[in-house]
C-alpha atoms as an extended CHARMM CRD file, in Angstrom:
* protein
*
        95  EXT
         1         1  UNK       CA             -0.9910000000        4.0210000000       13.2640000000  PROA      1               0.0000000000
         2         2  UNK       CA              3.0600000000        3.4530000000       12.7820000000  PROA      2               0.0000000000
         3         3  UNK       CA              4.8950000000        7.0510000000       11.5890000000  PROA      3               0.0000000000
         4         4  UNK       CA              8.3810000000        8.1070000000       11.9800000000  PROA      4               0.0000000000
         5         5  UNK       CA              7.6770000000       10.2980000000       15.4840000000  PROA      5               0.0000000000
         6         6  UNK       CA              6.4590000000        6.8080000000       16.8030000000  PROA      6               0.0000000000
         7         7  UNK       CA              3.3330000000        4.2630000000       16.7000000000  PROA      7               0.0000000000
         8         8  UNK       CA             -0.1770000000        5.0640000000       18.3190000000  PROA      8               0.0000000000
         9         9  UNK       CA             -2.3780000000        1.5090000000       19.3800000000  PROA      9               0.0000000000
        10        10  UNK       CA             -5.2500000000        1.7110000000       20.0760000000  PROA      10              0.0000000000
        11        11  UNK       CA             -6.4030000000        2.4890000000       23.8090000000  PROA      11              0.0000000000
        12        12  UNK       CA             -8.1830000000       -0.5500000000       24.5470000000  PROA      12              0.0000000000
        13        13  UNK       CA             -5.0070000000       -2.7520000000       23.8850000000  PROA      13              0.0000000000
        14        14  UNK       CA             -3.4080000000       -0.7450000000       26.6020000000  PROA      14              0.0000000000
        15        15  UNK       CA             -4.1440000000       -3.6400000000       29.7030000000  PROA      15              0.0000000000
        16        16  UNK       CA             -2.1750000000       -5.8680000000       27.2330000000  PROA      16              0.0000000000
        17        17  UNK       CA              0.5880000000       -4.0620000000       25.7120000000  PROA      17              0.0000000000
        18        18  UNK       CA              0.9470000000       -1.1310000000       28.0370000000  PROA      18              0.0000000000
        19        19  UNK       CA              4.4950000000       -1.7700000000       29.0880000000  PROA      19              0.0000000000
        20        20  UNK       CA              5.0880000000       -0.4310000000       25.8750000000  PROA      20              0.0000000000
        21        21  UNK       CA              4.3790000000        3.3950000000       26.6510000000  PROA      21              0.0000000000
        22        22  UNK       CA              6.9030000000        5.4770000000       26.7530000000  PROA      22              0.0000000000
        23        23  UNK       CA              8.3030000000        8.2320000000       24.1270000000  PROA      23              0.0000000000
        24        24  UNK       CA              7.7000000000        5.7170000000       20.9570000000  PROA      24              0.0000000000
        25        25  UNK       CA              4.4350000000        4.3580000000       21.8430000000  PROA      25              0.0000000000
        26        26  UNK       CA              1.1500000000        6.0760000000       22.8320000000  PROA      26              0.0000000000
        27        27  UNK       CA             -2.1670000000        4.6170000000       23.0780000000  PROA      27              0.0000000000
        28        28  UNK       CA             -5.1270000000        6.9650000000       22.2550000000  PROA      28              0.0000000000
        29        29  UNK       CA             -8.6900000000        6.3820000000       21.0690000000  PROA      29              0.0000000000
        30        30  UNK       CA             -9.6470000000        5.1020000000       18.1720000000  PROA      30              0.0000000000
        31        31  UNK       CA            -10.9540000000        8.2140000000       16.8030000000  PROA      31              0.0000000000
        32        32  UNK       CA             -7.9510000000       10.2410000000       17.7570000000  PROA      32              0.0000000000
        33        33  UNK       CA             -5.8380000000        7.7660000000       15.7070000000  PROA      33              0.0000000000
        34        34  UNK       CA             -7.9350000000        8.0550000000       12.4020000000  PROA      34              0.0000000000
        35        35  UNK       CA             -8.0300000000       11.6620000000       12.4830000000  PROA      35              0.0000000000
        36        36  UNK       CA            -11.5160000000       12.2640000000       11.3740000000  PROA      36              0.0000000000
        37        37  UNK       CA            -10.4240000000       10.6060000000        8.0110000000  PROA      37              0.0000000000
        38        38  UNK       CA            -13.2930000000        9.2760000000        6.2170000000  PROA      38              0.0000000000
        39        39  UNK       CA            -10.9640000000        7.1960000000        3.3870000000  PROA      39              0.0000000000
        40        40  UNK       CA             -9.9680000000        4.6440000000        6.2830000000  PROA      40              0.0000000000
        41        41  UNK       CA            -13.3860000000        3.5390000000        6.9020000000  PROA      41              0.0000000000
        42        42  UNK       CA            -13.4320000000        3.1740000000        3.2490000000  PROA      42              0.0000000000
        43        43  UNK       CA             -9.9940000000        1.9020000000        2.3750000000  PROA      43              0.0000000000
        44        44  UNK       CA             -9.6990000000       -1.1760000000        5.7550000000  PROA      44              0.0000000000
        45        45  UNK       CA            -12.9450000000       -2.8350000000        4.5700000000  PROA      45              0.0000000000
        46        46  UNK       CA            -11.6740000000       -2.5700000000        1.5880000000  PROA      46              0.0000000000
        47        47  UNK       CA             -8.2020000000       -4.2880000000        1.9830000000  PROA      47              0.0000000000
        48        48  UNK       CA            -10.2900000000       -7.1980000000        4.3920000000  PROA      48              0.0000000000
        49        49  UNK       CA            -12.0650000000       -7.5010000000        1.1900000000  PROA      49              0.0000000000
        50        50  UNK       CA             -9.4080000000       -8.1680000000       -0.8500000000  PROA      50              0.0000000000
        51        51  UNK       CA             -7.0100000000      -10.2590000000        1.2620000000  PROA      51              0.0000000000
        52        52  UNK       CA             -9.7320000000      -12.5540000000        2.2260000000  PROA      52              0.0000000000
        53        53  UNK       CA            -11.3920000000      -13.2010000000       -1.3070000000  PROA      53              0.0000000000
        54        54  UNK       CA             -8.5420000000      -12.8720000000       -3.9920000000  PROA      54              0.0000000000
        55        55  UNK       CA             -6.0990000000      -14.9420000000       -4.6960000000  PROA      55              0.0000000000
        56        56  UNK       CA             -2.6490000000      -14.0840000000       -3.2940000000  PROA      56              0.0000000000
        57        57  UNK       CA              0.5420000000      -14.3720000000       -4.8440000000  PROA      57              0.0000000000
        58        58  UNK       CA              1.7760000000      -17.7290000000       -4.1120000000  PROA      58              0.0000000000
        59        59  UNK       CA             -1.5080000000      -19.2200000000       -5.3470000000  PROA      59              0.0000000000
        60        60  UNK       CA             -1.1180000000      -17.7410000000       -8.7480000000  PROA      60              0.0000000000
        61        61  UNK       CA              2.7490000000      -18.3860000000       -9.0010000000  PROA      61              0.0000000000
        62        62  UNK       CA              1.2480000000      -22.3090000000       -8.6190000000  PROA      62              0.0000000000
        63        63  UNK       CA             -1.2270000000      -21.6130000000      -11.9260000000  PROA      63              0.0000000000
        64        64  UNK       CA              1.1420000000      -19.1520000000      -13.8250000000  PROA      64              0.0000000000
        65        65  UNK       CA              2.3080000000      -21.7050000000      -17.0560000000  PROA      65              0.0000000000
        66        66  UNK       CA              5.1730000000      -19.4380000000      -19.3030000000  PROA      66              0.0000000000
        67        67  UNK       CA              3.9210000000      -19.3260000000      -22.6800000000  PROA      67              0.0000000000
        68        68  UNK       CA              4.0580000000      -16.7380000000      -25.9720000000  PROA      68              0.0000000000
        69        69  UNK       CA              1.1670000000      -14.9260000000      -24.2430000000  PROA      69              0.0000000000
        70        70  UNK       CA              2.3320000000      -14.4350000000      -21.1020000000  PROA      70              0.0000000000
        71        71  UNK       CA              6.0680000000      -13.2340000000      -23.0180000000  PROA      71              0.0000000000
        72        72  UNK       CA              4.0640000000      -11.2370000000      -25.5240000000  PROA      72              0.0000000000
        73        73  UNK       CA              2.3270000000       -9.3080000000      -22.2400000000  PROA      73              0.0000000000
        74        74  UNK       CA              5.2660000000       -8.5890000000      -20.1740000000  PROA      74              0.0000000000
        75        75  UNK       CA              7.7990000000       -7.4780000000      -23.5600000000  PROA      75              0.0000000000
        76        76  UNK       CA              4.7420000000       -5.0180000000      -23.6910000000  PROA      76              0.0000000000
        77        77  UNK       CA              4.5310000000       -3.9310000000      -20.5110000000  PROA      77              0.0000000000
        78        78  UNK       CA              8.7340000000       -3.2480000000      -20.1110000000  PROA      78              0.0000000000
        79        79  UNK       CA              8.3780000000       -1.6190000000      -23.5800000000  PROA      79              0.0000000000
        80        80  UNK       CA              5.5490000000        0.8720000000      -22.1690000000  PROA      80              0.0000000000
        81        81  UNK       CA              7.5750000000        1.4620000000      -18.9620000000  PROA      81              0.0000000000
        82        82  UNK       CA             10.4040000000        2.1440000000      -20.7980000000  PROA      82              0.0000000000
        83        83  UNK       CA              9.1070000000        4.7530000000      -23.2060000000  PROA      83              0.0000000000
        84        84  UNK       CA              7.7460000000        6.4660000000      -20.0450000000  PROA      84              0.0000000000
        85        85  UNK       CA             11.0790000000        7.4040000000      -18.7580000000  PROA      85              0.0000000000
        86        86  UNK       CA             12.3640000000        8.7220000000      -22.0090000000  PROA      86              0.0000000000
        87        87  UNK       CA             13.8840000000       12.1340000000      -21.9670000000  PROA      87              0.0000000000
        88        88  UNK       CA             11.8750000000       14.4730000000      -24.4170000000  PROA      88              0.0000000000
        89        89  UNK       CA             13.5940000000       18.3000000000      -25.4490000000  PROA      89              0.0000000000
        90        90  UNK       CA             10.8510000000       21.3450000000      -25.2070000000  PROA      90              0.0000000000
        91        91  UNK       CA             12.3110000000       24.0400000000      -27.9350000000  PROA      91              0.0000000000
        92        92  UNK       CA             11.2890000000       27.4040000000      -26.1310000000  PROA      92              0.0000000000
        93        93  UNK       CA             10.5400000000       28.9470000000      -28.8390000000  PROA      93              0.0000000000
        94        94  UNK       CA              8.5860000000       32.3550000000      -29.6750000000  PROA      94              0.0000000000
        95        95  UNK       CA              8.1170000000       32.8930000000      -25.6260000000  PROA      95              0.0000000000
C-alpha cells in the first residue's frame, strides 16, 4: 500500500527487499495492510479481470477510424461537459 507517510509491502517480500526498511518503508502482514477492507478483495480481482481480458488503449487507437460518428459522439460529449460547469444564479427569495 503506497500513501504519503510512506509504502507498506507485504511481509513475505521482506528476505528480498528488506534493505528497504527504514522510516519510508515497512513490511507488515497482509491483513494489516488491507485494513479489514472488504472492497479490495472485491475491487483487485476485479482490475486482474479487466487488464487481462479488455482491450487496452493502444489496441483500440490501432481500430479507432475518424468518421461523422465518432465527431458527432465526442461534439456531444464536450457539449455535455461543458453545460456541467455552467454557473447557475439561486434568487433567495421569500426565505
Amino acid at each position: 500500500m503506497f500513501g504519503l507517510n510512506g509504502m507498506a509491502l507485504p511481509d513475505s517480500w521482506r528476505p528480498v527487499f528488506g534493505s528497504l526498511q527504514g522510516a519510508y518503508f515497512q513490511f507488515l502482514p497482509w491483513k494489516e495492510i488491507m485494513q479489514g477492507s472488504r472492497d479490495a478483495y472485491v475491487f483487485i480481482p476485479l482490475a486482474l479481470f479487466l487488464c487481462l481480458f479488455f482491450k487496452n488503449s493502444n489496441q483500440m487507437a490501432e481500430r479507432f477510424k475518424a468518421d461523422w460518428k465518432s465527431l458527432i459522439w465526442v461534439a456531444a460529449g464536450a457539449y455535455a461537459v461543458l453545460n456541467m460547469v455552467k454557473k447557475t444564479d439561486f434568487i433567495y427569495l421569500n426565505f
